[in-house]
C-alpha positions in Angstrom: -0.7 0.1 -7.1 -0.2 -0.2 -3.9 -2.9 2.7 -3.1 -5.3 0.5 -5.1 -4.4 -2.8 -2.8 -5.3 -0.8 -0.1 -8.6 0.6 -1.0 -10.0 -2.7 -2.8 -8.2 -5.7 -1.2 -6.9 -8.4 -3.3 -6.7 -7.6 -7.1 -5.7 -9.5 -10.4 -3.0 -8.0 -12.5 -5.8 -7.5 -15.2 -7.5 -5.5 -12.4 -4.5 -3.3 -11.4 -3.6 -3.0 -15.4 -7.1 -1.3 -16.1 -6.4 1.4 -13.4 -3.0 2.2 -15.7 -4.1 2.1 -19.3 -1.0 4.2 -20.2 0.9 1.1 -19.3 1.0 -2.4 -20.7 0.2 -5.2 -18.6 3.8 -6.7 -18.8 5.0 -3.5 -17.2 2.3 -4.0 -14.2 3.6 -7.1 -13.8 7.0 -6.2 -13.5 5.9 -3.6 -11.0 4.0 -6.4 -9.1 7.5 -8.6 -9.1 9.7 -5.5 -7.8 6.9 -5.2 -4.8 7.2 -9.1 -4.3 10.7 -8.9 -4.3 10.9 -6.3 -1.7 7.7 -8.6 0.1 5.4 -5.3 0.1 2.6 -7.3 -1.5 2.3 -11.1 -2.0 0.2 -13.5 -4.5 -2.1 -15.8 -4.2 -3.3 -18.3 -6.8 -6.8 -18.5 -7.3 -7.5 -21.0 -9.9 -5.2 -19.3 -13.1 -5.4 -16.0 -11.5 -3.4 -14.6 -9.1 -4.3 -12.3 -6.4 -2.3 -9.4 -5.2 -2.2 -8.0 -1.7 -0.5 -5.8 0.1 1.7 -7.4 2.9 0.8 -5.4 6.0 3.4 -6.0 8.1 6.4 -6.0 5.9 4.7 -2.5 4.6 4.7 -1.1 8.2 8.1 -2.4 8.8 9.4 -0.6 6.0 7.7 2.4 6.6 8.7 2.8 10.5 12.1 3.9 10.2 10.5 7.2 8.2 7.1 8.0 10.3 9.6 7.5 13.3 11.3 10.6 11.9 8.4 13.1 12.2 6.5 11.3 15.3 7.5 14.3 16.9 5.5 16.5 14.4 2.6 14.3 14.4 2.6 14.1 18.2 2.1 18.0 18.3 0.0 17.9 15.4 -2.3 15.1 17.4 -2.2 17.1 20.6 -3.5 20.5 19.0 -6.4 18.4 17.0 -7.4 17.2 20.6 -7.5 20.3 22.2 -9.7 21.7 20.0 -12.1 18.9 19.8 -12.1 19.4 23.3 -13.3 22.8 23.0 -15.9 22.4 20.9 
């Protein structure tokens, strides 16, 4: 879901339940209120719909404390794609 917030912005629960026809729409919703809860994506009410976006900043804060763990591997990875950019 949150892939899908990403790529298209703000969506409607009917519009994140079509991208998971396995799944009922009460179970996307339930998904949308665990990500609420945990402030990764927040609603807005548009009329009687709601629209769900992701919450940038709470997603980067969560996700610090592990990309903070293999900076040093992207660093090095970074460096190399540099160098031979450089090259030609």
């Amino acid at each position: 879901m949150l892939d899908l917030l990403a790529e298209r912005g703000p969506l409607t629960v009917g519009e994140l339940a079509e991208a998971f026809p396995d799944h009922v729409a009460s179970g996307v919703s339930k998904h949308l209120m665990a990500l609420r809860a945990a402030s990764l994506v927040r609603a807005e009410r548009r009329g009687r719909t709601q629209l769900y976006q992701i919450e940038a900043e709470a997603l980067a804060g969560a996700l610090a404390p592990w990309l903070a763990k293999y900076e040093r591997y992207l660093a090095g990875a970074l460096e190399r794609l540099r160098l031979l950019a450089e090259a030609g």
